[in-house]
N, C-alpha and C positions, 0 to 999 in steps of 0.2 A: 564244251564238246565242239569238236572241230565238224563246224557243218557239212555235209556230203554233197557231189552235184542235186544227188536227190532229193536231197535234205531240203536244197537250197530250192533247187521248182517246186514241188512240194508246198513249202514254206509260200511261195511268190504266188503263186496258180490262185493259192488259200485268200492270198491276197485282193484277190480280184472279185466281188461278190456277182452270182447268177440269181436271177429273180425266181422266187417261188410262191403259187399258187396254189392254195389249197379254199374251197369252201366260200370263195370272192375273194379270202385276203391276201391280197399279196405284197409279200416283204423281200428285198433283198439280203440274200444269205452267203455270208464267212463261212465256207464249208473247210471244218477243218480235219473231216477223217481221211484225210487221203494220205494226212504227213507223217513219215515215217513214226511209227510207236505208239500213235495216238489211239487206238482200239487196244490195245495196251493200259493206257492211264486208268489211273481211278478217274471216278466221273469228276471228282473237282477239279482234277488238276485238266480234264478237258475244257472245262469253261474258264479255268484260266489262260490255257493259252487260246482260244477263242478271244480272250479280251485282248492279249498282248498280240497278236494276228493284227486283230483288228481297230485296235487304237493306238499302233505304232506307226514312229514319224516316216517312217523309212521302211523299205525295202530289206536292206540292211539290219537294221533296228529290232525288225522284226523276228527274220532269220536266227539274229543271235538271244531273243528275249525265248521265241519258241523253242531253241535249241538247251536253255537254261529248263523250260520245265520239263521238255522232255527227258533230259541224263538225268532228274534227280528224279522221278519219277520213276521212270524205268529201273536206277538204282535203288528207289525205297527209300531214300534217303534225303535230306535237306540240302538243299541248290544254294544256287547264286541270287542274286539280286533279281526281281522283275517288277514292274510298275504296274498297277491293280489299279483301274476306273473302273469303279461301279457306275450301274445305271441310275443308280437313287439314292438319296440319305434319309434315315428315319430318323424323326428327333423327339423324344417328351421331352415336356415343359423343364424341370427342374434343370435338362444338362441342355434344352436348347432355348432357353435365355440368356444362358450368358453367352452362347455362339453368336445371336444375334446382336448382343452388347457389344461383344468383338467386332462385328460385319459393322455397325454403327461407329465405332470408333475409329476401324479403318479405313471409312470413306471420311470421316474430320483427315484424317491423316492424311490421306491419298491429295483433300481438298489443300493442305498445308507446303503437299512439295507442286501445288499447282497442275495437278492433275485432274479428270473427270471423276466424279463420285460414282457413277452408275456405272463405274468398271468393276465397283464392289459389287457384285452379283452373284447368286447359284446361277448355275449353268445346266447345271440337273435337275432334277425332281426333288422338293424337299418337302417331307409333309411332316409335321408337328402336332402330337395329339398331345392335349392339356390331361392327365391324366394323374398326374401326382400331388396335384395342390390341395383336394379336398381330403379332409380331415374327418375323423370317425366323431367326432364331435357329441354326435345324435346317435342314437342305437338301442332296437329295441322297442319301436316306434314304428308307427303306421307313417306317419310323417317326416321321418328322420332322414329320408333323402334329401326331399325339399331344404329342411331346414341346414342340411351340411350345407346344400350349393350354394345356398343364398347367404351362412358366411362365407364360404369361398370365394363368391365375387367381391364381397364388403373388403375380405381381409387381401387380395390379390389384385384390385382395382389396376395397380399404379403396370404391375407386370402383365396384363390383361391387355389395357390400353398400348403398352409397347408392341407387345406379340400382335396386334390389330396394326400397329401403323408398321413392322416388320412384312406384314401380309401382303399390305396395300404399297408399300416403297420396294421390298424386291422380285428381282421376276422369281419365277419357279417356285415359289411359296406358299405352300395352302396348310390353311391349320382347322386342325377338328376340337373345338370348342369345347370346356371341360361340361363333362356328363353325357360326353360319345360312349367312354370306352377307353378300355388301354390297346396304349398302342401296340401290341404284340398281338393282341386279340384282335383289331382288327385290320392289323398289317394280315393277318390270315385269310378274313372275312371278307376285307374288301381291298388290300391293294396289291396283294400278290400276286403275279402274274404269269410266273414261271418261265414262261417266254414275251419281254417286252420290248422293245424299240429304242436306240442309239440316240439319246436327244443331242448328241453333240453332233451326228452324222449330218450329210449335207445331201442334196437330190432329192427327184420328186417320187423317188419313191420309199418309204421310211425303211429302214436298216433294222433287221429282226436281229435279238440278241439274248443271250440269258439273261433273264431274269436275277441282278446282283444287287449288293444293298450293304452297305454299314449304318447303323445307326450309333445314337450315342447311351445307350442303353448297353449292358453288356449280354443280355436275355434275348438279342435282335437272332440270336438263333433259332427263336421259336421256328420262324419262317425255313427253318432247315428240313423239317417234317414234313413240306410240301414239296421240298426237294427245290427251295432258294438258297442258292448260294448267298448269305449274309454273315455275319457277325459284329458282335462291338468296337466300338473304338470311342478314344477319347473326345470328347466335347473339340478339340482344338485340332484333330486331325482329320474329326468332318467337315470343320471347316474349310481347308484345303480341297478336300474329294467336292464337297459342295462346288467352292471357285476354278473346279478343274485341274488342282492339280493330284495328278494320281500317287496312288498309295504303295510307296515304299516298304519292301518286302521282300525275304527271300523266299526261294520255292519251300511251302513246309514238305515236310514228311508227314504221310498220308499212312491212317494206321485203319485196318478193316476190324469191323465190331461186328461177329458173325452171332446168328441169330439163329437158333433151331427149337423148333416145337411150336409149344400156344398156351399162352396164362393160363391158369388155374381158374375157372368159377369163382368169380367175387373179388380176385385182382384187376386192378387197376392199371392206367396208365401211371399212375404219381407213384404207383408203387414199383411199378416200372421202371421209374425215372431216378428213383434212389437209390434201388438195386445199382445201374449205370453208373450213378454218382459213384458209389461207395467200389466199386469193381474197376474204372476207370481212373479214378485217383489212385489209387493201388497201384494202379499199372504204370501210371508214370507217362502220360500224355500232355502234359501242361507244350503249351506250342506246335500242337500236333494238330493235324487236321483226321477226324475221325468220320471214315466212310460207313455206314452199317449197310451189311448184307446177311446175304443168307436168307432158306426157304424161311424162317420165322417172319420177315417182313412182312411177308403178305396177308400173313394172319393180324394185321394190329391195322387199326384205322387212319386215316391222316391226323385225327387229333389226338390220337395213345404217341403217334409219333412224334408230335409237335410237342408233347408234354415232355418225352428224353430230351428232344433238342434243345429248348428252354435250360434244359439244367449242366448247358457245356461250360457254362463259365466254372460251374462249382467242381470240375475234374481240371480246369485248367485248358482243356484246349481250345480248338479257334471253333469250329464250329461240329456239330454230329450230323450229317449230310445222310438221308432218306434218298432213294432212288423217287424218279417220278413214273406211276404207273396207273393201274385202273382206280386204284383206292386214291391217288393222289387227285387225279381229275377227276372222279366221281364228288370229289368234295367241293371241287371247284365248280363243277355242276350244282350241287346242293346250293353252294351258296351265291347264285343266278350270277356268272360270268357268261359272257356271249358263247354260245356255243361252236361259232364259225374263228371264235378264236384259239377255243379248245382244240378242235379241230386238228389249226394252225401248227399248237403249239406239240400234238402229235409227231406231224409230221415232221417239223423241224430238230424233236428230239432225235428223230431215229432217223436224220437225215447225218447228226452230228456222232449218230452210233450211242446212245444214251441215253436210249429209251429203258424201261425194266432193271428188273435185277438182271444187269449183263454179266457172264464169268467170264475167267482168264485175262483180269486184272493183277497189276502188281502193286503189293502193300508191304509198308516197310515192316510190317508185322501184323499177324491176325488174333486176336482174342474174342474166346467162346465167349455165348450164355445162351444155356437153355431157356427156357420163358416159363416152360413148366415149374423150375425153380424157384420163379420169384415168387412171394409170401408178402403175406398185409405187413404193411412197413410203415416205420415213423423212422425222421430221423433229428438229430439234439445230440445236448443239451445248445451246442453253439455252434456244429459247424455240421451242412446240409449232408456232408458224406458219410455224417459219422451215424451212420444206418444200423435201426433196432429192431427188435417186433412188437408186438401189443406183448408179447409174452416175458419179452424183456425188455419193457421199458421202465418198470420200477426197478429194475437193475442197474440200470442205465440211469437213472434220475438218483440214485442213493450214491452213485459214483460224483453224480454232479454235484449233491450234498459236502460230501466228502474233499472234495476239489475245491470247493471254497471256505474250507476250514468249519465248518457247521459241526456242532461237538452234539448240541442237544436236540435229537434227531425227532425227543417227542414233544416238542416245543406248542403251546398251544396259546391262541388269540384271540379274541371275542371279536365279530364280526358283525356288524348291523347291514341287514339287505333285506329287502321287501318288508321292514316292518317287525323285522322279527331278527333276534341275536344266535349268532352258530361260533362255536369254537372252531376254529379251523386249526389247519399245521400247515408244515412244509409241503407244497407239490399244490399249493391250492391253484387251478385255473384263474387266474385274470381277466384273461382274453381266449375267447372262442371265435376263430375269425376262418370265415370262409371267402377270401381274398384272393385276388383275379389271376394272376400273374402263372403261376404253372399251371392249375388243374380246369378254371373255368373254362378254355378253350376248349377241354372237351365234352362233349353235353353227355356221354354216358357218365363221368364222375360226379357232373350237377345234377342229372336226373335219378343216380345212388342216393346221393344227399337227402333229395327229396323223399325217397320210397322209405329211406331210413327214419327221417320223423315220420311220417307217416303211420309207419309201425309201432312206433315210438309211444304217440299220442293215441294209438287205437289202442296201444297197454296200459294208458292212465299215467304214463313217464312224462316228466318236466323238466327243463333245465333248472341248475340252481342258479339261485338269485344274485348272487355275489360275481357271477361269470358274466364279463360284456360279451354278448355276441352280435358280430361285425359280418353282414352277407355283403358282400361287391362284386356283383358278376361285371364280368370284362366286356361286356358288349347289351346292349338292348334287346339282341337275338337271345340270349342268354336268359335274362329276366322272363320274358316273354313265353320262351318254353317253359319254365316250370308253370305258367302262369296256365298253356295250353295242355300241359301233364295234366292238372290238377293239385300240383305238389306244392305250391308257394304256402297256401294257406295252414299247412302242418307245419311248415317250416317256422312260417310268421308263429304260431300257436307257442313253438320254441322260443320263442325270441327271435329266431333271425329273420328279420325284415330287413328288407335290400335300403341298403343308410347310403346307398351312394354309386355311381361308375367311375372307379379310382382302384389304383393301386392299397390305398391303405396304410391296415397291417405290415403289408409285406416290405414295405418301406420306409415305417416308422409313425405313420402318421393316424393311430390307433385310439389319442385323444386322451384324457383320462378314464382310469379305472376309475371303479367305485369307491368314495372317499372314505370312505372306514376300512377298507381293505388299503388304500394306499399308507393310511396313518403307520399301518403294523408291517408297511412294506421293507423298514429296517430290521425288523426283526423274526420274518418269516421268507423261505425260499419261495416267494412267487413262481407260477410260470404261466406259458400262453403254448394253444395249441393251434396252427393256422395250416391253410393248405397253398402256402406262398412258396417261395424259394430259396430265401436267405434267413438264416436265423443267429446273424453274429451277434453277439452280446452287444448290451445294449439298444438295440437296432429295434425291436420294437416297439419296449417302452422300457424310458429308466429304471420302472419299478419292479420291471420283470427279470429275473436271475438267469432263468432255464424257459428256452424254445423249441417248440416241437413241430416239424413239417408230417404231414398225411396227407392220407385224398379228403375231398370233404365231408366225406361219411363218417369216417374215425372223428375229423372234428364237432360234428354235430353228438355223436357217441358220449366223448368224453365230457363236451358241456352238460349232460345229462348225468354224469358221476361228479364232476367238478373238482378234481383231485389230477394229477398222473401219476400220484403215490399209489399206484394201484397195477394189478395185473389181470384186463378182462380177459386172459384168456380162461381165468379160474375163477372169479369175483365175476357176481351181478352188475348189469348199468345200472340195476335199482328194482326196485319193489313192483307190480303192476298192481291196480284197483284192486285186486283180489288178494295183495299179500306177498305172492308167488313173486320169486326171484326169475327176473329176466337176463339173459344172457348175448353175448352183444351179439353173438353166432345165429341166435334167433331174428335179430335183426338188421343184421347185413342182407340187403337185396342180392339174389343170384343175377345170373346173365339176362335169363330168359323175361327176368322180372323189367329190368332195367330197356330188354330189347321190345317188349310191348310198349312200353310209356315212352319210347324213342319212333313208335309206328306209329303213337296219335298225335307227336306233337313236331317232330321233323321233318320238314318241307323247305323246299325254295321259296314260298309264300313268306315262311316265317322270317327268313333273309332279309329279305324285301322290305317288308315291313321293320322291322328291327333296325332297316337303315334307314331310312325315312329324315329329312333334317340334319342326317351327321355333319353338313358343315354351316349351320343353321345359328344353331346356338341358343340360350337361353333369352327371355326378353332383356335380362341385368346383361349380356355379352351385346347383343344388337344393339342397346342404346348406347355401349362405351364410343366415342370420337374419338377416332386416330389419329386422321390425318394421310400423309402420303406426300412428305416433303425427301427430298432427295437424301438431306442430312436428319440426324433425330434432334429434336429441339430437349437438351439436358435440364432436366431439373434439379438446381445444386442443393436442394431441400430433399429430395428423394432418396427414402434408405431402401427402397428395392433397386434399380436403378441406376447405375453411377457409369460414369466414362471409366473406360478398361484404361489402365495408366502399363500397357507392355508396350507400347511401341514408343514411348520416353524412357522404361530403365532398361530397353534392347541394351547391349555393349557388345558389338560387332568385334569378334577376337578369333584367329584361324587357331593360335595356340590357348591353352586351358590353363589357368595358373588357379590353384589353390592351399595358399601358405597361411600357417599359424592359426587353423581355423579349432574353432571350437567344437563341441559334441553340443546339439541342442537336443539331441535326444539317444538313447542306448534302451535298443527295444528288442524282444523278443521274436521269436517265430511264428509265424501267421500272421504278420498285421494285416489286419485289410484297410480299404480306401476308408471303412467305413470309421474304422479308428482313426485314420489319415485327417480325412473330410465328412464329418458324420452328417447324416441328413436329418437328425428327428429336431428333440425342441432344441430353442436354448436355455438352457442353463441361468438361474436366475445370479449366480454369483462370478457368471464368466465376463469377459473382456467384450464379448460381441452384444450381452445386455449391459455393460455398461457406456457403450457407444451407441446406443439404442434410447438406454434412460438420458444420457446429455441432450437427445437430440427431441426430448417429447415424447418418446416411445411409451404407451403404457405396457404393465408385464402383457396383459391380457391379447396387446396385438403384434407381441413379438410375432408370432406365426413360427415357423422352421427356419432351419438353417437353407433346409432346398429350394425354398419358398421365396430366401434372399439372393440367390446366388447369381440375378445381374448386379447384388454389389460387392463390390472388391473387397470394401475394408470390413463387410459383416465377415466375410468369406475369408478371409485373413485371421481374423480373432478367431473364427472355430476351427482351425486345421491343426488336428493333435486335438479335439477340444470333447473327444469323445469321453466318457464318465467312469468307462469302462478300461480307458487306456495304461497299459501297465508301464511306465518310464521307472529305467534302473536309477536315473539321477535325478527323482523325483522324493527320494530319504523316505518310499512309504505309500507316498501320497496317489491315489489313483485318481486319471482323468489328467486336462491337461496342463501339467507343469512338471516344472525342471528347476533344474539348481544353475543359477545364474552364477558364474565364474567370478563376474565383472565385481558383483553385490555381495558372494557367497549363500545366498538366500532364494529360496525357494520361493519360486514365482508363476505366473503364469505364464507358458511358452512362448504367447503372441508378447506378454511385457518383456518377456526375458529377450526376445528373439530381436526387439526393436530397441532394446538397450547396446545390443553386441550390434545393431545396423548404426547406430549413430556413433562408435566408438571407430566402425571402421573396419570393424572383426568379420572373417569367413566363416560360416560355419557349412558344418557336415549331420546329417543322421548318419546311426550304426545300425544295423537292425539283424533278424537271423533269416530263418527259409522263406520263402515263398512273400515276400514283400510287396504289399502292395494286391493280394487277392482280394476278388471279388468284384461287387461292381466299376463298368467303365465309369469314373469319376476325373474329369478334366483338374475342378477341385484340389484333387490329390497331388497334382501336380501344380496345379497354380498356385496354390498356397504356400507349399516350403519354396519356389520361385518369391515370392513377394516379401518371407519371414526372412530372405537372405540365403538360404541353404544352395551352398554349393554346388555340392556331389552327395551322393549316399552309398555307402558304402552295406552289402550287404549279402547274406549267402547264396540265394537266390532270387527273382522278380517273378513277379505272373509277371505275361505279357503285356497288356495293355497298359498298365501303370509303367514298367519301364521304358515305354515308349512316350507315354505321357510328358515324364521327368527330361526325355530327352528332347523332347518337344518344348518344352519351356525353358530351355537352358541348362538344365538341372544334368549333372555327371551322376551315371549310375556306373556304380565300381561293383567289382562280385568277389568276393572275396574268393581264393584258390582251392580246389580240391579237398575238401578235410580239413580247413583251416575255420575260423568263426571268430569273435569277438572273444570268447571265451579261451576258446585253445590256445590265442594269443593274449590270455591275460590283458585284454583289454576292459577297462572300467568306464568310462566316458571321459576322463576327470582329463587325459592325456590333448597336449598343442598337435595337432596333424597337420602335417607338410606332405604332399603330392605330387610328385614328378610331373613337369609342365607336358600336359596330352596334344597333339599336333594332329590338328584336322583338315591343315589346308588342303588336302587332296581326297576330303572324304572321310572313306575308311581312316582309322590312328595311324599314326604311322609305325605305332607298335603295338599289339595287343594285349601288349601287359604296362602297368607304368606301379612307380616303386609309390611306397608309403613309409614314411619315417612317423610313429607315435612320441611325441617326447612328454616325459613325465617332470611333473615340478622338481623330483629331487633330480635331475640330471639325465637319468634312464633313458634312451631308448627303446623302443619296438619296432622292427624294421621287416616289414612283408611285401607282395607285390599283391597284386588286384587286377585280374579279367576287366579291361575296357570294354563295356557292354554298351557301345554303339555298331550296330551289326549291318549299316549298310551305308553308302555314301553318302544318299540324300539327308541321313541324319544326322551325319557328319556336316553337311550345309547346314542344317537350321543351328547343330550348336555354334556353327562360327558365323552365324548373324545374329545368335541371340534369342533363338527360337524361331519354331516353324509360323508366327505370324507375321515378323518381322521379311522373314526369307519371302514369304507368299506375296508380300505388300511391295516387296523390290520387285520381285518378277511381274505384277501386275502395272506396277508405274513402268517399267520397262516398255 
């Protein structure tokens, strides 16, 4: 848009920041409502031109950055290019080890071209919760927390030790020690700020600013329910935001999620959360930035809200953005923030116009939901939007039967648990896992949980024996209230006693089931019921077929039948001491129930307390020795550990050549990262345990795939290496391999992939819609970089994995309109040659580039391909080889 005089003072005036006092604090403030349109935007697209105002080089710079969000915004529509610094980066442990393996590496490198090392630095705030490493191990137990952490530390020493000397060698680094908490839970609790201060700004008086954040988590949206602008991003593009350099991006298109009415008695927020999921993928938002409004907001809490926001990866967009209001600060209140900052962060909102549900916004489109609507929900068998009721979820589960070819539906297995044998069938529970990740942040769905055993156990009801139940509340505030309810001790009576503060379940790390149920795991449809976020196949445990998401009252519920071959809204949970059939209706807690038990145990006090030590750590963390040497001292014995080897096979290239490559893999629709780069065990017959067992490894301390991911070459062996993986040129075979061209034999994709590197050979993936969903996984990206892979060629991307791929080198091609691997009779088996992509200027210099398929008898297939590098700066990292490469030149600069 061609800037106006107005536009332009405006724009410069915005430029100039005036100091504001509120309450003592005084911050200097970017007032940006004065510039044409801006009472107009939706609220996110305010705070981003607030950041481009305010962290642009120039005068100039800025003008034309604010005038980009402005015309698309006002248009509804998706803009041009603008540069995004956040204030901060949030990192757990699994995706921020190997960031800091990276930062480690690039200071050998930076030391190699004779540069300073300490120029490798965050420049930001970067906080790091240990949160994924502990393992369900124990459970079921009084002592079963203890005994996870204590192997956590044993089996995590080596990555433990680095993350402590990462602490102490770079600035802006604080890590919360595993058995805090997860980080989303208390990115809420304790570091949310909603309005915080410019660490890069200069003068003596600090520069107030939105409250913004990526992390490497793709659920960093929880933080959206308090009305933070965050979302996920790749392991290797927070790197970047970490070193300063801002995040590339064009203006999204901003979609309004309008909200009228008020739950129903005995809905939840997770049920909330699903409804969204399942209504929101429908609609077609993947890369959209989703504002909610509407009178319905104000009837739902900060943590009903934080529960949707949590679950934007699984609809695909960037983040679902809450207004900030009395419910927002009230919570910030709750959970003891300075109240002179609260204050502050009043004034500043409504200084920026963006305070409340403001109207007369414009969205590129608005989509209803009533609230009265939504209904007790689960959602399964494998993918989180695919949204049921308690009333049809044996409908639902007899399809997932069905779907993987199960003919003998009355199939039955003898089962040893507590002492005593039970015939089970298909649908038997596994796992019962009340796991941190969407629902613990809200304490009305853990204090449900609670009043439901409760009732449970005053009926003479018992979970069965065969079911692991897994409790991991997301914070110590968490534990503590049920503790101050009165509810833990019904819970524990259940089974569930709190085995840990970790993600879990919800990420794979659920441990083993019961071993006479696992025996008969081939030959009955297991499943697991959890109140997590993800539930793609395989993902929580190998042995489990069919996963089911709820709040954690359904899950306590069904540990107590032990089946989902069941319909309570017509069948008993079970028998009570007297006979009588209980029904689950009877004991779900109403509102009133849940808001008394929320009046004796919720306080600021409890806050308080509950944080006590967070960056403290355990006596096995306090005694580990780091160090705080400028470079990392490598250990060439180390299998967690290893020097990142991207800034040796960088190959600095403006044009893209990809000739005569192979197919290493022809995949279907949906893959996610998690089929890409899976996080659960390894696999005793794969390629990453057998570089494990050469090197001393026993099975027992393989640990996870997540678990290794500062080292390269475990991390190599498992990409594609998921169990569950369906490859067309695989003759059958599920999990991961492929047909080696080179051999004609069916291999493992890491052998096959390193047979076609030593020949010399290019290779490609093919894949179909939405490639690459689900979580932000760097992984996904680093590994077909390392296995060789070119380009990939595919119908669709989520966002963050396409950006990943482009980030490590990696050509992501889209195939055109209606066209697929299919429609063009493609098989894998075909030589692919690629029209050479020219990036020296950026953007392609065309946005389409030709593909020739040649087949062994002669044949042809000849298509073009959408070049889906969508902004300049990306077009930099592909022609240096990747965005670490590109980062490492402009810091030696």
């Amino acid at each position: 848009m061609q800037a106006s005089n107005d536009f332009y003072r405006a724009v410069v005036q915005a430029r100039k920041p005036r100091p504001v006092e509120v309450s003592g604090v005084k911050r200097m403030v970017y007032d940006v409502s004065s510039i044409p349109g801006a009472s107009s935007l939706p609220r996110a697209l305010v705070i981003l031109l607030e950041n481009c105002v305010r962290r642009a080089q120039s005068d100039e710079a800025a003008v034309e950055l604010a005038s980009r969000v402005v015309k698309a915004g006002m248009a509804g529509e998706q803009g041009d290019e603008i540069e995004f610094m956040p204030a901060r980066v949030l990192f757990q442990d699994f995706t921020g080890v190997p960031v800091f393996v990276d930062f480690a590496a690039m200071r050998d490198a930076m030391v190699e071209r004779g540069g300073d090392p300490a120029k490798v630095s965050p420049r930001i705030p970067c906080t790091l919760v240990v949160d994924h490493s502990v393992i369900a191990d124990c459970a079921g137990s009084q002592d079963a927390a203890d005994a996870n952490q204590r192997k956590e530390a044993r089996r995590n020493h080596e990555r433990f030790a680095f993350l402590k000397w990462a602490a102490n060698s770079f600035d802006n680094v604080r890590i919360v020690p595993p058995g805090g908490g997860i980080c989303h839970q208390l990115n809420m609790e304790r570091f949310c700020e909603v309005v915080g201060t410019d660490a890069l700004a200069q003068g003596d008086v600090p520069v107030a600013c939105f409250d913004t954040l990526v992390g490497t988590d793709s659920h960093t949206t929880t933080a959206n329910g308090l009305g933070v602008l965050g979302w996920g991003v790749g392991g290797i593009e927070a790197e970047a935001a970490a070193l300063g350099q801002p995040i590339s991006m064009l203006v999204p298109p901003v979609v309004s999620l309008e909200l009228t009415g008020k739950l129903r008695d005995g809905v939840g927020g997770m049920d909330l959360a699903l409804t969204v999921a399942q209504l929101l993928r429908s609609e077609g938002v993947v890369g959209s930035l989703v504002e909610v409004t509407g009178e319905g907001v104000s009837t739902l809490s900060a943590t009903q809200r934080a529960c949707v926001s949590n679950m934007t990866p699984e609809y695909g967009a960037t983040t679902t953005l809450f207004p900030v209001d009395d419910q927002a600060t009230a919570y910030l209140e709750l959970t003891g923030r300075n109240a002179d900052d609260i204050a502050f962060t009043r004034e500043y909102l409504k200084i920026q116009g963006v305070w409340g549900a403001s109207e007369g916004r414009t969205y590129s489109r608005t989509i209803k939901l009533d609230l009265s609507t939504v209904e007790l929900s689960l959602a399964g068998p494998s993918r989180p939007h695919d949204r049921t009721t308690v009333a049809g979820l044996r409908e639902r589960f007899e399809k997932g039967l069905a779907s993987h070819g199960i003919e003998d539906r009355d199939a039955l297995r003898t089962v040893s648990a507590g002492g005593q044998d039970y015939e089970l069938g298909h649908g038997t529970i596994a796992i019962a896992a009340i796991t941190s990740c969407t629902t613990a942040t809200d304490p009305a769905m853990m204090v449900a949980a609670g009043i439901l055993a409760k009732k449970a156990v005053e009926r003479g009801l018992s979970a069965k024996p065969w079911v692991k139940r897994i409790l991991a509340p997301g914070s110590h505030a968490t534990s503590l209230m049920l503790d101050r309810a009165g509810l833990a001790p019904y819970l524990a009576k259940l089974g569930f006693w709190t085995c840990g503060f970790g993600c879990m379940s919800c990420i794979g790390n659920s441990g083993e089931i019961l071993s006479s149920l696992k025996a008969v795991s081939g030959d009955l449809e297991l499943t697991s019921i959890l109140s997590g976020n993800r539930n793609f196949e395989g993902r929580i445990s190998p042995d489990v077929s069919q996963n089911y998401l709820c709040q954690p009252a359904l899950v306590v519920a069904y540990a107590l039948v032990g089946t989902l071959d069941v319909n309570l809204a017509e069948s008993p949970v079970g028998l009570d001491s007297d006979g009588k059939p209980v029904m689950l209706s009877e004991l779900l807690p109403t509102n009133a129930e849940i808001e008394a038990a929320l009046a004796t145990s919720l306080d600021k006090e409890l806050f308080v307390e509950g944080g006590k030590g967070l960056f403290e750590g355990s006596r096995e963390w306090q005694e580990i020795d780091a160090g705080s040497s400028d470079t990392f001292a490598w250990d060439p014995e180390s299998t967690y550990v290893r020097k990142a080897p991207y800034f040796d096979l960088a190959k600095p290239a403006s044009v893209l050549r990809v000739s005569d490559a192979r197919a290493l893999a022809l995949l279907g629709d949906f893959v996610t990262t998690d089929h890409i780069s899976p996080a659960g065990s390894i696999a005793a017959d794969s390629p990453a345990a057998r570089y494990l067992e050469e090197r001393g490894i026993e099975r027992d301390a393989f640990n996870t795939y997540g678990s290794r991911r500062g080292n390269h070459e475990v991390m190599a062996r498992g990409t594609f290496a998921n169990v569950k993986l369906s490859n067309s040129l695989a003759e059958g075979r599920k999990g991961g391999w492929t047909k080696n061209f080179l051999s004609g034999k069916v291999e493992s994709i890491f052998d096959a992939a390193e047979a076609y590197q030593k020949a010399g050979q290019d290779l490609v993936v093919v894949a179909g819609k939405l490639y690459g969903s689900g979580s932000s996984r760097d992984w996904a990206g680093k590994g077909p970089a390392l296995l060789g892979v070119k380009a990939v060629l595919a119908e669709s991307f989520e966002r963050i994995h396409r950006s990943n791929l482009v980030q490590m080198g990696v050509l992501p091609l889209q195939f055109e309109e209606g066209q697929s691997a299919a429609s063009l009779g493609l098989d894998g088996t075909e030589h692919f040659d690629i029209e050479p992509v020219d990036v020296s200027d950026g953007l392609p210099k065309s946005r389409k580039t030709h593909v020739v398929a040649r087949r062994e008898n002669g044949e042809k297939v000849e298509f073009d391909c959408v070049v889906r590098v969508d902004t300049p700066m990306e077009g930099g990292f592909l022609s240096e080889g990747g965005i670490l490469p590109f980062v490492l030149n402009q810091l030696s600069a």
